[in-house]
BATORNU-427174 format. One record per atom (N, C-alpha, C): residue number from 1; residue in one letter; atom name; x, y, z. Coordinates in nm, 2 decimals. Layout:
<rec><num>NUM</num><residu>a</residu><atome>CA</atome><u>X</u><v>Y</v><w>Z</w></rec>
...
// end
This chain:
<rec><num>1</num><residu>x</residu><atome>N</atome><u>-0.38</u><v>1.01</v><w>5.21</w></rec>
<rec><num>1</num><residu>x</residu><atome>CA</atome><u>-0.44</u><v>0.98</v><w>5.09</w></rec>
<rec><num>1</num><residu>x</residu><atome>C</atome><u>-0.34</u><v>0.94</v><w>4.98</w></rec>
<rec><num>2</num><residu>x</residu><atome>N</atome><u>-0.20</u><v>0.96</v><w>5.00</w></rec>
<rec><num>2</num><residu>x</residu><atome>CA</atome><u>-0.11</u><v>0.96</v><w>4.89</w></rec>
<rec><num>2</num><residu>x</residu><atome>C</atome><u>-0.14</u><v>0.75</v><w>4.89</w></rec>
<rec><num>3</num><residu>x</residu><atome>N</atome><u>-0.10</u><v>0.73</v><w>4.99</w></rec>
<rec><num>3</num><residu>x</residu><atome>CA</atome><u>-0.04</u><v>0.59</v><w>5.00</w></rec>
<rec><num>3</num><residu>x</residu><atome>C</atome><u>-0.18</u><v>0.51</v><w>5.01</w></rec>
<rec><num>4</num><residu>x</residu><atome>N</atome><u>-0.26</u><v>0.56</v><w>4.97</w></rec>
<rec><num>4</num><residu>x</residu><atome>CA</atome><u>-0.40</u><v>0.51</v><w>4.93</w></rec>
<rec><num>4</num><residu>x</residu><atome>C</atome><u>-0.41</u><v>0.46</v><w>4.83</w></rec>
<rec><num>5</num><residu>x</residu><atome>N</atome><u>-0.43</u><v>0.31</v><w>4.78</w></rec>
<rec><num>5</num><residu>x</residu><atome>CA</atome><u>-0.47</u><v>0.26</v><w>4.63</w></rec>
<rec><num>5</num><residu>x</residu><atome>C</atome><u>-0.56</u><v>0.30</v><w>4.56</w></rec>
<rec><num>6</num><residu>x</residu><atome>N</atome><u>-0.57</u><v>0.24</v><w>4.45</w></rec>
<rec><num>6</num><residu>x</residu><atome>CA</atome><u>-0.65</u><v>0.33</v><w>4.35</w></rec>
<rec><num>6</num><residu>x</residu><atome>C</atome><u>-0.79</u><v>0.25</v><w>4.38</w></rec>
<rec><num>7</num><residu>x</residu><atome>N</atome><u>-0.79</u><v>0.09</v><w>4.43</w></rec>
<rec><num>7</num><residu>x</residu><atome>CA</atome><u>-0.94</u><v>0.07</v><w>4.47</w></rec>
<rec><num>7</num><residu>x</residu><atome>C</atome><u>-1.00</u><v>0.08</v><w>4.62</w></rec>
<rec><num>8</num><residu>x</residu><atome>N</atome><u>-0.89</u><v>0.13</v><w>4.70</w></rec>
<rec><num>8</num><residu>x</residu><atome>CA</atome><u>-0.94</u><v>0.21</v><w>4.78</w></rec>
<rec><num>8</num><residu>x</residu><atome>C</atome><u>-0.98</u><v>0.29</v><w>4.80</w></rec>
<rec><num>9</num><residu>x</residu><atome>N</atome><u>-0.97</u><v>0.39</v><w>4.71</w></rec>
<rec><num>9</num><residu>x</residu><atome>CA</atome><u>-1.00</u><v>0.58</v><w>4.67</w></rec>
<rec><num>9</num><residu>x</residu><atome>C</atome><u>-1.13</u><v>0.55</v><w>4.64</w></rec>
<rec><num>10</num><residu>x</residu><atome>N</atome><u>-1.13</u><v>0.46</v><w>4.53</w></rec>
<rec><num>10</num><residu>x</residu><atome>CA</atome><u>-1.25</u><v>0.39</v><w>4.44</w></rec>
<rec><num>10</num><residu>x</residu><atome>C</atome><u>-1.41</u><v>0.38</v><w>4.53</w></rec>
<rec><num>11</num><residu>x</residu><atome>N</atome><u>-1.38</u><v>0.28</v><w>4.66</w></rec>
<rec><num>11</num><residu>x</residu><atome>CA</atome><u>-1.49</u><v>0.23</v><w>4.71</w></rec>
<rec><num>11</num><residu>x</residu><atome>C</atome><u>-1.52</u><v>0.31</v><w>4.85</w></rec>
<rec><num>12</num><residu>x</residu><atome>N</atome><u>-1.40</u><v>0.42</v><w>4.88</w></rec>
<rec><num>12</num><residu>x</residu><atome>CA</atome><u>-1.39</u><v>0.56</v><w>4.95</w></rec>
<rec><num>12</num><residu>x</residu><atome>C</atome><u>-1.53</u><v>0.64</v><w>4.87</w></rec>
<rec><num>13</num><residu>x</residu><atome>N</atome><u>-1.46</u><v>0.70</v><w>4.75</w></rec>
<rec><num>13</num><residu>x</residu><atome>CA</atome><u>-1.54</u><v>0.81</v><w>4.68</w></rec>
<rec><num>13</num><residu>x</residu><atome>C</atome><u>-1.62</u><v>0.72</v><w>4.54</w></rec>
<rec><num>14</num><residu>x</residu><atome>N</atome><u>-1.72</u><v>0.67</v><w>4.58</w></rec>
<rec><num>14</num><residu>x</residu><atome>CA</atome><u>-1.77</u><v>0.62</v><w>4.44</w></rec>
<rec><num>14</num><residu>x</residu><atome>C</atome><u>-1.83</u><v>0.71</v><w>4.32</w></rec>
<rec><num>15</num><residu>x</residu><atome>N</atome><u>-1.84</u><v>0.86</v><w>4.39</w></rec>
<rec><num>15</num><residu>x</residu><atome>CA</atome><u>-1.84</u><v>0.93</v><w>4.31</w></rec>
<rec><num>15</num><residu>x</residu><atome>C</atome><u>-1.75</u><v>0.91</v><w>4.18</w></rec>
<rec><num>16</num><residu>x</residu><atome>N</atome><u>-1.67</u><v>0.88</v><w>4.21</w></rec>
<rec><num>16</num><residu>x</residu><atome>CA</atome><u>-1.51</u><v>0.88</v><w>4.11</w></rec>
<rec><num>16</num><residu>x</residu><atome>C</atome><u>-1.56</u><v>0.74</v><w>4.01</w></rec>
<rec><num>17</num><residu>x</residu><atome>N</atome><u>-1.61</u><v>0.65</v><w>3.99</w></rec>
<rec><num>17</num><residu>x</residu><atome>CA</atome><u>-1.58</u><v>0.55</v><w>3.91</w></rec>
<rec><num>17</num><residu>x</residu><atome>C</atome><u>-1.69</u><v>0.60</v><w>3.74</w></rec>
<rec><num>18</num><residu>x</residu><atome>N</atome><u>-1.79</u><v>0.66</v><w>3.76</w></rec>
<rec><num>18</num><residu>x</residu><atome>CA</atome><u>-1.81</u><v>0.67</v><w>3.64</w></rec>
<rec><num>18</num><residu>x</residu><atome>C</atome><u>-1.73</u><v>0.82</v><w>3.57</w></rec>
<rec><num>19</num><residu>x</residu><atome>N</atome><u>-1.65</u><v>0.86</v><w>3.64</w></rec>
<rec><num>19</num><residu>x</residu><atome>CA</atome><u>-1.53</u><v>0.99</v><w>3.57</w></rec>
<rec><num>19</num><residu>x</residu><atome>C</atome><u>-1.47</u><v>0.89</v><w>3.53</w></rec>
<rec><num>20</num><residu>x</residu><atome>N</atome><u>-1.38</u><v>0.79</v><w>3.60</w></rec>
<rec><num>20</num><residu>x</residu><atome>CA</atome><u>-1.25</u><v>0.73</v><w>3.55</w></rec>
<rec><num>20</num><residu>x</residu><atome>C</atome><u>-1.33</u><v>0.59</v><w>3.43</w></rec>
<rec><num>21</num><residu>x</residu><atome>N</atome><u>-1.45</u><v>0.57</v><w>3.43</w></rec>
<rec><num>21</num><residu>x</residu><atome>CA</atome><u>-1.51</u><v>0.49</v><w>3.36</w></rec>
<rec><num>21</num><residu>x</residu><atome>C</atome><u>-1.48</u><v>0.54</v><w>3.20</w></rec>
<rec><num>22</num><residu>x</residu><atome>N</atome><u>-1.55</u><v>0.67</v><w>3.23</w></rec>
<rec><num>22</num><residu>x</residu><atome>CA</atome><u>-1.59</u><v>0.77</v><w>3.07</w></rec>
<rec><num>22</num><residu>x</residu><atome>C</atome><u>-1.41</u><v>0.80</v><w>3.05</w></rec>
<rec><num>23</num><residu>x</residu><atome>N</atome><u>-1.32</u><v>0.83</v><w>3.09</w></rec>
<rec><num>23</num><residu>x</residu><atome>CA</atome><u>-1.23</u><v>0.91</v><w>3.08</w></rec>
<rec><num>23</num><residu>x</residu><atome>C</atome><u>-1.13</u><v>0.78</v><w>3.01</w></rec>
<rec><num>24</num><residu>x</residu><atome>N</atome><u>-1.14</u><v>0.64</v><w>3.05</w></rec>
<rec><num>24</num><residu>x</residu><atome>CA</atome><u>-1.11</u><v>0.49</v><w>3.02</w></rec>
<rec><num>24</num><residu>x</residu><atome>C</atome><u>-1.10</u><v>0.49</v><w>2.91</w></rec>
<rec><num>25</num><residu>x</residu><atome>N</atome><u>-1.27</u><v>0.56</v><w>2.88</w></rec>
<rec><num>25</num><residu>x</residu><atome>CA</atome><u>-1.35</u><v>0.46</v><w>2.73</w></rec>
<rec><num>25</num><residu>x</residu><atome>C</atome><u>-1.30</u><v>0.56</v><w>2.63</w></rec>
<rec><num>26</num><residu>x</residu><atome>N</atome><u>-1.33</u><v>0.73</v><w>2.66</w></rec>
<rec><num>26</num><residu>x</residu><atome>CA</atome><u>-1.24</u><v>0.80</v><w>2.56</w></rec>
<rec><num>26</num><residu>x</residu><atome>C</atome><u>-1.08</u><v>0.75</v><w>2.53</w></rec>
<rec><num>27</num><residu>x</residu><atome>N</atome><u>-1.06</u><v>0.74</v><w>2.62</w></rec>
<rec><num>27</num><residu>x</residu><atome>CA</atome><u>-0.89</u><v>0.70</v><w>2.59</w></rec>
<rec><num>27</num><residu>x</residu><atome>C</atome><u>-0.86</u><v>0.60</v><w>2.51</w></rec>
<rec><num>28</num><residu>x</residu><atome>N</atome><u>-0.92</u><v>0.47</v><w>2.53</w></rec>
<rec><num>28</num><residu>x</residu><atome>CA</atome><u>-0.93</u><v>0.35</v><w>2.44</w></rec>
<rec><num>28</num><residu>x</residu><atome>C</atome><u>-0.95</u><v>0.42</v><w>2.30</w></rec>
<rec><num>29</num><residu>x</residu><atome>N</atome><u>-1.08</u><v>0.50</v><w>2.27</w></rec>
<rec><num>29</num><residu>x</residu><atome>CA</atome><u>-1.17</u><v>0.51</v><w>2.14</w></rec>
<rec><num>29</num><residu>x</residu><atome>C</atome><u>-1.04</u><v>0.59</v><w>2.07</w></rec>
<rec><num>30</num><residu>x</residu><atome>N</atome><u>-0.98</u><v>0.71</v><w>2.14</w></rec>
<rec><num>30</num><residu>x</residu><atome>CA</atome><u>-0.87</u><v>0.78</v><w>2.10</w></rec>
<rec><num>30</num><residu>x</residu><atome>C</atome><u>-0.80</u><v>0.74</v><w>2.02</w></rec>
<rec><num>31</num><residu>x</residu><atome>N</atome><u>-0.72</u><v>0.58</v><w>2.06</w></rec>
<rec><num>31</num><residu>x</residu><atome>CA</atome><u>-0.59</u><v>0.49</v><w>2.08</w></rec>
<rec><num>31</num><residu>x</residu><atome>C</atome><u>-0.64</u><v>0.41</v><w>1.97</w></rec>
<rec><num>32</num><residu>x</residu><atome>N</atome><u>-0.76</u><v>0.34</v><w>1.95</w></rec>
<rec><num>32</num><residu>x</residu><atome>CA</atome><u>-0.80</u><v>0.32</v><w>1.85</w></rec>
<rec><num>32</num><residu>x</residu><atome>C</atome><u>-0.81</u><v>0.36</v><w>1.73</w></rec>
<rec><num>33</num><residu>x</residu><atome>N</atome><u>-0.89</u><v>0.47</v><w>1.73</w></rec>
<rec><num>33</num><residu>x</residu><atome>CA</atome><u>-0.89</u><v>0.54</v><w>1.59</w></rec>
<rec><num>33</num><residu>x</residu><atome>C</atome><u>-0.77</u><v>0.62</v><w>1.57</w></rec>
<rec><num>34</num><residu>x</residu><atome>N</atome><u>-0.66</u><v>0.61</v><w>1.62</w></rec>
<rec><num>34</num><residu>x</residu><atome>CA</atome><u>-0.51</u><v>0.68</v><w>1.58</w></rec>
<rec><num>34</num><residu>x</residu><atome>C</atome><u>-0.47</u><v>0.53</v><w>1.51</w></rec>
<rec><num>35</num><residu>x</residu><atome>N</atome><u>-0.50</u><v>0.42</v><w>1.57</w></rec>
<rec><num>35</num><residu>x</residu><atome>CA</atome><u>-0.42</u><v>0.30</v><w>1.50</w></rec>
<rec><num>35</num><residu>x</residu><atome>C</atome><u>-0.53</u><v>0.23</v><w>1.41</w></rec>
<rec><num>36</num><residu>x</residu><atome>N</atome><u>-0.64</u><v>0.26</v><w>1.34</w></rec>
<rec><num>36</num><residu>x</residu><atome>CA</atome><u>-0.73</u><v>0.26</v><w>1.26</w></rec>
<rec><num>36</num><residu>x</residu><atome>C</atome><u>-0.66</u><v>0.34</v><w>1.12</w></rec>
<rec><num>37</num><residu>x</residu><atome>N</atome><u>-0.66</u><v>0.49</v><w>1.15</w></rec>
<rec><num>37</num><residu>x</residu><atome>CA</atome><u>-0.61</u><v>0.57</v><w>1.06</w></rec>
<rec><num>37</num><residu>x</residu><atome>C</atome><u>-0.48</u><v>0.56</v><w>1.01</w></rec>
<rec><num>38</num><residu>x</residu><atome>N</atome><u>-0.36</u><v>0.47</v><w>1.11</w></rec>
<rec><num>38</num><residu>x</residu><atome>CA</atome><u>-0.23</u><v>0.44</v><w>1.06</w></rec>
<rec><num>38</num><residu>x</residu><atome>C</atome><u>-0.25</u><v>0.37</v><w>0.95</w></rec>
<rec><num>39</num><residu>x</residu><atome>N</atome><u>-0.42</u><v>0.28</v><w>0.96</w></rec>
<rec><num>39</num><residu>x</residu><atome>CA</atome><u>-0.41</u><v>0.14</v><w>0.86</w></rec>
<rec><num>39</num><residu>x</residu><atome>C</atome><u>-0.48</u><v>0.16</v><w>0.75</w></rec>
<rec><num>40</num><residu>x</residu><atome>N</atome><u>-0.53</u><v>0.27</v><w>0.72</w></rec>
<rec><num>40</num><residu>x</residu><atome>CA</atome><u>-0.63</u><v>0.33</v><w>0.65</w></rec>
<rec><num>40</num><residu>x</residu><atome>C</atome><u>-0.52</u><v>0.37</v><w>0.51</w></rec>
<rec><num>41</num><residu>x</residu><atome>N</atome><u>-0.51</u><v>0.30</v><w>0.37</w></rec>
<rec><num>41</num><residu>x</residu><atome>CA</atome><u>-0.45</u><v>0.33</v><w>0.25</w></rec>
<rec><num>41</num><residu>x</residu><atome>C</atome><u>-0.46</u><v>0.52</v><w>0.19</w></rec>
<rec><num>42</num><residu>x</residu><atome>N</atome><u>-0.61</u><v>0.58</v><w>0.22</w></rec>
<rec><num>42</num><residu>x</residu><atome>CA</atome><u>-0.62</u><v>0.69</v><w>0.19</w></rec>
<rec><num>42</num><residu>x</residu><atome>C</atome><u>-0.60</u><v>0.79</v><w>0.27</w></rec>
<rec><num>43</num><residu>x</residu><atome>N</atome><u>-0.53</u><v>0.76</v><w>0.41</w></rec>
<rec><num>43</num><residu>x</residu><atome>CA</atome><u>-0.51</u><v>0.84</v><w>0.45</w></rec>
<rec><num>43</num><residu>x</residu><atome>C</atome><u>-0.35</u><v>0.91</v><w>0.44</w></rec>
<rec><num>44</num><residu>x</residu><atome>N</atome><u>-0.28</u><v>1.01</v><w>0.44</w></rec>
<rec><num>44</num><residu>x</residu><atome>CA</atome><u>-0.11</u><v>1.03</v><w>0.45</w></rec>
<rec><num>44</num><residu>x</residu><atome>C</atome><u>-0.06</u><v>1.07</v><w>0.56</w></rec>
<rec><num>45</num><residu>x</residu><atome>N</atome><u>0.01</u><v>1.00</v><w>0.60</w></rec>
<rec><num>45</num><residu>x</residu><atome>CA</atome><u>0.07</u><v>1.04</v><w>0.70</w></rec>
<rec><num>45</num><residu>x</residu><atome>C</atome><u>0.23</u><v>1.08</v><w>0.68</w></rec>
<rec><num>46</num><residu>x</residu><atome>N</atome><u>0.29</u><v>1.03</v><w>0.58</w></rec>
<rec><num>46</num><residu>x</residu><atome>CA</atome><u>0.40</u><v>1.07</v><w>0.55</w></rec>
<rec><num>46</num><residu>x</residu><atome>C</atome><u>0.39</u><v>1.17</v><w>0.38</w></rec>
<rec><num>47</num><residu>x</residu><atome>N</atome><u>0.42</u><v>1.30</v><w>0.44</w></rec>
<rec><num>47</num><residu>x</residu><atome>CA</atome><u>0.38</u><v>1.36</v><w>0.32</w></rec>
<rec><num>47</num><residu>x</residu><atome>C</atome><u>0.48</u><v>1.35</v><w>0.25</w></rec>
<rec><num>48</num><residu>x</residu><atome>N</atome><u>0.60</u><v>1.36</v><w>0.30</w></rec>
<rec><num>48</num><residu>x</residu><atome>CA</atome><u>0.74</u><v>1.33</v><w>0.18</w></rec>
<rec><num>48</num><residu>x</residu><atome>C</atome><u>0.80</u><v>1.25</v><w>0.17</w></rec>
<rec><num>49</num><residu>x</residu><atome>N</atome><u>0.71</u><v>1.10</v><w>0.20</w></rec>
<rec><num>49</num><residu>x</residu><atome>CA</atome><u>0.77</u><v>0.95</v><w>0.11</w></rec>
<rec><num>49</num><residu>x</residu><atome>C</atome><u>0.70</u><v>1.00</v><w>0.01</w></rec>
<rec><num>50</num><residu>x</residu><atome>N</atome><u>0.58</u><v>0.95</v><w>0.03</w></rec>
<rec><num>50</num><residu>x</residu><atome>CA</atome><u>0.46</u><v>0.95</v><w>-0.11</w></rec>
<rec><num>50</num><residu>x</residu><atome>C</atome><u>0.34</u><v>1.05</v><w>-0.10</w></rec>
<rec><num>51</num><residu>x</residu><atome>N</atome><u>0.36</u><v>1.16</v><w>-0.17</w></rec>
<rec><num>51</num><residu>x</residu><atome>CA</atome><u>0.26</u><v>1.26</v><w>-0.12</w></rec>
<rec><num>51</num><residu>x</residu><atome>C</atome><u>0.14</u><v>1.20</v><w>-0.23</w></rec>
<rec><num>52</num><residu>x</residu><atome>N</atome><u>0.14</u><v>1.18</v><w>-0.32</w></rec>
<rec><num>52</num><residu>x</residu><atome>CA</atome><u>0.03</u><v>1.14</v><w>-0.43</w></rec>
<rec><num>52</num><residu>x</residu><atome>C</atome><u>0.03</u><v>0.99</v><w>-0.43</w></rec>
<rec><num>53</num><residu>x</residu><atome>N</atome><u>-0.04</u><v>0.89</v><w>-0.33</w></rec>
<rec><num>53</num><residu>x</residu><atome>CA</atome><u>-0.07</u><v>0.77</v><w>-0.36</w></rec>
<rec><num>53</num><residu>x</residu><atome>C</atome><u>-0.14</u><v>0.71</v><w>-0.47</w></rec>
<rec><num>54</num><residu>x</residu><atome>N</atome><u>-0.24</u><v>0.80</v><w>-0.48</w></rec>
<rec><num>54</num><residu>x</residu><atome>CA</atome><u>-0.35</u><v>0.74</v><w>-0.60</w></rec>
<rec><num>54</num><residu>x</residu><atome>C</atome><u>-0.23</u><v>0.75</v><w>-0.74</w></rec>
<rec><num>55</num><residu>x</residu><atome>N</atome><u>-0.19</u><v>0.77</v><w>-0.74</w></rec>
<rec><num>55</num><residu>x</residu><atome>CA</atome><u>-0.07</u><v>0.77</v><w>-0.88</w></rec>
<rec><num>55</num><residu>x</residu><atome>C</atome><u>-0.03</u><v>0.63</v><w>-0.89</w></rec>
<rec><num>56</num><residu>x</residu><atome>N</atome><u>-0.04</u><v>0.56</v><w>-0.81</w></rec>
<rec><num>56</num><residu>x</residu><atome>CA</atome><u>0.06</u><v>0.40</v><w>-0.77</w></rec>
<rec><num>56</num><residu>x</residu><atome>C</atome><u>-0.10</u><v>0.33</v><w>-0.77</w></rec>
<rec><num>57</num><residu>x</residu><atome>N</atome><u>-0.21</u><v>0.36</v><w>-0.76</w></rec>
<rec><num>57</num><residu>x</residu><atome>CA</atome><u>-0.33</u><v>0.25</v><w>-0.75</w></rec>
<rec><num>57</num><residu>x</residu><atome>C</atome><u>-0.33</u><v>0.17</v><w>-0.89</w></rec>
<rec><num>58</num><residu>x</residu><atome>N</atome><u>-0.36</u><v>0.05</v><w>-0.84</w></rec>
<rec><num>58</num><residu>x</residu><atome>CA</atome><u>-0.38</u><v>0.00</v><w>-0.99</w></rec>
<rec><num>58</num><residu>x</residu><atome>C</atome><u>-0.51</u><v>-0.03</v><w>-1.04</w></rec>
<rec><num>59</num><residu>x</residu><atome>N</atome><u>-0.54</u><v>-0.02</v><w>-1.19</w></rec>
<rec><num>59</num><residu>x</residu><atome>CA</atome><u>-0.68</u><v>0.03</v><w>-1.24</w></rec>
<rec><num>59</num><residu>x</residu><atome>C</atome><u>-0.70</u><v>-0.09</v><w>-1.26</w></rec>
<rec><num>60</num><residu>x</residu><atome>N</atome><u>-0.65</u><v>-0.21</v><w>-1.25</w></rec>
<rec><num>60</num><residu>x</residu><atome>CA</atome><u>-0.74</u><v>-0.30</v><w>-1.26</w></rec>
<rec><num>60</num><residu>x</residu><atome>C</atome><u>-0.76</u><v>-0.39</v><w>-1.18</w></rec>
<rec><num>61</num><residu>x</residu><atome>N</atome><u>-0.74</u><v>-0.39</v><w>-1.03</w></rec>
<rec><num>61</num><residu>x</residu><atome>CA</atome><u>-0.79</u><v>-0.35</v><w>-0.88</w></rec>
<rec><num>61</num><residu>x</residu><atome>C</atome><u>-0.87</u><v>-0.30</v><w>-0.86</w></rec>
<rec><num>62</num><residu>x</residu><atome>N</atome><u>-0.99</u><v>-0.38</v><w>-0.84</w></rec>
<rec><num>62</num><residu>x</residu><atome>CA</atome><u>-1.10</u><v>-0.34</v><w>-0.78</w></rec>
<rec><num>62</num><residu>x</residu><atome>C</atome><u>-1.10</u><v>-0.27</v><w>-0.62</w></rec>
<rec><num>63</num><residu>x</residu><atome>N</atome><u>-1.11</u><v>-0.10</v><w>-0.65</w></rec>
<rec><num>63</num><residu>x</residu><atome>CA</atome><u>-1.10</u><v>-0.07</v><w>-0.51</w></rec>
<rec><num>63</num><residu>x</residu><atome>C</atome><u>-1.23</u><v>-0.03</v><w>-0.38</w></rec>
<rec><num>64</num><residu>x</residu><atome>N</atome><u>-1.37</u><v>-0.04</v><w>-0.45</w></rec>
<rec><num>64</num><residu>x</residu><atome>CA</atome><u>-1.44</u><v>-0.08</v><w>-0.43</w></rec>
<rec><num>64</num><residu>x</residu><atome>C</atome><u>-1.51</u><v>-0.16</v><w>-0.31</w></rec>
<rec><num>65</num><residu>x</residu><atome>N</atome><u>-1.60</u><v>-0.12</v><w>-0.16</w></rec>
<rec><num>65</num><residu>x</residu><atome>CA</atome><u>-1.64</u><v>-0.24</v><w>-0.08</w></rec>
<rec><num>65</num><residu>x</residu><atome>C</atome><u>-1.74</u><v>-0.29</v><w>-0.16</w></rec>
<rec><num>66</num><residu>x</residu><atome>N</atome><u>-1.82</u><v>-0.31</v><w>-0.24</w></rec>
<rec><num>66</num><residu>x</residu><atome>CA</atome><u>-1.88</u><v>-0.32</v><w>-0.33</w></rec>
<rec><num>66</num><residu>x</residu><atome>C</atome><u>-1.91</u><v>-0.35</v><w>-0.49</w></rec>
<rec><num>67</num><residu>x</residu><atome>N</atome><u>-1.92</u><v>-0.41</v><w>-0.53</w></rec>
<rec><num>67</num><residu>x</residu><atome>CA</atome><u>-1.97</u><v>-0.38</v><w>-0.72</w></rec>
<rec><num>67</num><residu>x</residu><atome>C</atome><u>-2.00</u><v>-0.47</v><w>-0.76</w></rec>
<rec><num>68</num><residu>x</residu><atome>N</atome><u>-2.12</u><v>-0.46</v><w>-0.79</w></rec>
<rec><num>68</num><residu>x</residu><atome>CA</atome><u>-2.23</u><v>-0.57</v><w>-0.86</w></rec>
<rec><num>68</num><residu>x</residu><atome>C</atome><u>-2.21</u><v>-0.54</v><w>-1.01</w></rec>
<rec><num>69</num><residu>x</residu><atome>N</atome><u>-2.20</u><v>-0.69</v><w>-1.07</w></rec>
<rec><num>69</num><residu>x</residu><atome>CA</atome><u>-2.23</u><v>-0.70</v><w>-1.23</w></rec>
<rec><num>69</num><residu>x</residu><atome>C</atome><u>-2.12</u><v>-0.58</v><w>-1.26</w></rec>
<rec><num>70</num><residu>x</residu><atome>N</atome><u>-1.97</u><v>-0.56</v><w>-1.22</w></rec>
<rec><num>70</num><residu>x</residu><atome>CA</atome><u>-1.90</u><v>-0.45</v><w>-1.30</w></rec>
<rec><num>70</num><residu>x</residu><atome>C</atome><u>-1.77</u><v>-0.49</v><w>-1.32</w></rec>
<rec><num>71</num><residu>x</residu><atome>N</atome><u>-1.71</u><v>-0.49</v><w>-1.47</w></rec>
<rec><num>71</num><residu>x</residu><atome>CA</atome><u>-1.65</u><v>-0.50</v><w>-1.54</w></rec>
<rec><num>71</num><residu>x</residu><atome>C</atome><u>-1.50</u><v>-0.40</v><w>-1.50</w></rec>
<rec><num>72</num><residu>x</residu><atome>N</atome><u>-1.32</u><v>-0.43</v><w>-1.46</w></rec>
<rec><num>72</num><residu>x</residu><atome>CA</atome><u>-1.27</u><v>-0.30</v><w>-1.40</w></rec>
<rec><num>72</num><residu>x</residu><atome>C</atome><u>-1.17</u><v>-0.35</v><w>-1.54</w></rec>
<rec><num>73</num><residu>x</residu><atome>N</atome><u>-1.18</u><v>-0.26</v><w>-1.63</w></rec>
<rec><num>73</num><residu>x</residu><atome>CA</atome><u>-1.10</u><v>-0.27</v><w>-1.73</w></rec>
<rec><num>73</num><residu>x</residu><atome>C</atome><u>-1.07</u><v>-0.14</v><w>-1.75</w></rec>
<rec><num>74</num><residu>x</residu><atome>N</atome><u>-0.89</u><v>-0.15</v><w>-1.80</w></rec>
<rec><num>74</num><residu>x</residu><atome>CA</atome><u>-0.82</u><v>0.02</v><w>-1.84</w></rec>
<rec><num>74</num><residu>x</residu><atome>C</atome><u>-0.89</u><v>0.07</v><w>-1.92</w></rec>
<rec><num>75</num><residu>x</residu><atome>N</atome><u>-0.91</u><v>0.21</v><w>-1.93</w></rec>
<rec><num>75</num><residu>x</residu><atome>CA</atome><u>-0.90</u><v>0.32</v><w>-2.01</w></rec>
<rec><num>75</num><residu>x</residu><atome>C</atome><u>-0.79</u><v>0.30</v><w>-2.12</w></rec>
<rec><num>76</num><residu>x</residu><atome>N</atome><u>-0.83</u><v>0.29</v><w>-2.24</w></rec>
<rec><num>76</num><residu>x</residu><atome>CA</atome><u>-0.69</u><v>0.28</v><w>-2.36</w></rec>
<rec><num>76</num><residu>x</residu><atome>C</atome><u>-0.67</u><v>0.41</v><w>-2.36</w></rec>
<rec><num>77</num><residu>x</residu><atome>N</atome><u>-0.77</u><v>0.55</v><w>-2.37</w></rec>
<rec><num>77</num><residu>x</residu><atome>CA</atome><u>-0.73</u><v>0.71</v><w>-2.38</w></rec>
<rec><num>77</num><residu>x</residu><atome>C</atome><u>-0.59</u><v>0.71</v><w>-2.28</w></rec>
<rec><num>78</num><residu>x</residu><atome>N</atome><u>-0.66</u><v>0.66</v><w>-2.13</w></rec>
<rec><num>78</num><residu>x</residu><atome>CA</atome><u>-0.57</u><v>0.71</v><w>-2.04</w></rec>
<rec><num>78</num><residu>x</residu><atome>C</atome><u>-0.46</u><v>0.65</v><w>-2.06</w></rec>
<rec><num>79</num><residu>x</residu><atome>N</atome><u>-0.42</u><v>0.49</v><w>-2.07</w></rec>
<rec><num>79</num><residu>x</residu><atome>CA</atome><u>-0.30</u><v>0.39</v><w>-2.11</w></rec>
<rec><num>79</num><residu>x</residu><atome>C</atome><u>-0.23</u><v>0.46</v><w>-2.19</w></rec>
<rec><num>80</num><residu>x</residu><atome>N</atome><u>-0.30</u><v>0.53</v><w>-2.34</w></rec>
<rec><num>80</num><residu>x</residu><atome>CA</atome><u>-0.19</u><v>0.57</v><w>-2.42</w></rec>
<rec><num>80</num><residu>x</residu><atome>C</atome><u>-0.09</u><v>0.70</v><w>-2.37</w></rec>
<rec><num>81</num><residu>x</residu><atome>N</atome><u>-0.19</u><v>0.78</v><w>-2.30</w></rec>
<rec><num>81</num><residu>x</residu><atome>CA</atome><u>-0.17</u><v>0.94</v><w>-2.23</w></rec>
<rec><num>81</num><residu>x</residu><atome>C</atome><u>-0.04</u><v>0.88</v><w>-2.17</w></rec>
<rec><num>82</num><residu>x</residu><atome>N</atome><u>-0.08</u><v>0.79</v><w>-2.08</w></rec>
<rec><num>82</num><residu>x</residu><atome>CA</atome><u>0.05</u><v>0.76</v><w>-1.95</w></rec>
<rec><num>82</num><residu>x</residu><atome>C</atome><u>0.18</u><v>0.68</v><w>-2.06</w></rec>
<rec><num>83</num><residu>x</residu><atome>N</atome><u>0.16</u><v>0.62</v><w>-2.17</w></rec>
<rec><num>83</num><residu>x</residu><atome>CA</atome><u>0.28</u><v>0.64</v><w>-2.24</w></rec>
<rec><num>83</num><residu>x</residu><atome>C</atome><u>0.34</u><v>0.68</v><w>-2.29</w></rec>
<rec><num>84</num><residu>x</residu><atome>N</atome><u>0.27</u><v>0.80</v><w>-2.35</w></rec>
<rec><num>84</num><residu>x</residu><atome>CA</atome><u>0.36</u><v>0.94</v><w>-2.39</w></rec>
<rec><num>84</num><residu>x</residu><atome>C</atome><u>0.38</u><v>1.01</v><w>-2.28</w></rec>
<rec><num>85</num><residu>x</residu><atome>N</atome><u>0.35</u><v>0.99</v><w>-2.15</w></rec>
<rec><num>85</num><residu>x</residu><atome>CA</atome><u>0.42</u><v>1.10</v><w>-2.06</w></rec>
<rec><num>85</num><residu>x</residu><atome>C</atome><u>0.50</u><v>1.02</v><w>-2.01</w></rec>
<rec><num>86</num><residu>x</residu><atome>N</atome><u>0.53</u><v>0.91</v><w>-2.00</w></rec>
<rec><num>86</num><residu>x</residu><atome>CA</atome><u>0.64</u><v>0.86</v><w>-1.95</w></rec>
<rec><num>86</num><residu>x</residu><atome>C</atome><u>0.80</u><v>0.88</v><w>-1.98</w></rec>
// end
């Protein structure tokens, strides 16, 4: 059975093809959503380059999938706040 191929095991035990089918498709979905989430802006994966990203977003960047009839203009309160703490 060692020196047996894998589509001869296959058409031997057909039992086996919807295990290795489901076991395929998890593995794919896995491999995907790990390389989804690398590409994902809100997620961190490096906590000690940049632990606070939203601090670097820019406010007048619409970040939004979405927005009808809306206007993305600064905050003057917050503008002046972030020039005195600077």
């Amino acid at each position: 059975m060692a020196n047996m191929g894998l589509f001869q095991l296959l058409m031997k035990k057909k039992e086996l093809i919807p295990l290795i089918g489901f076991v395929t498709f998890a593995g794919c979905g896995a491999i995907f959503s790990a390389l989804y989430a690398f590409r994902k802006s809100d997620v961190i994966i490096n906590k000690h380059g940049n632990p606070e990203p939203w601090e670097h977003v820019d406010p007048t960047k619409p970040q939004k999938l979405l927005s009808i009839n809306q206007e993305w203009k600064p905050i003057e309160e917050l503008e002046n706040i972030r020039k005195i703490m600077k």
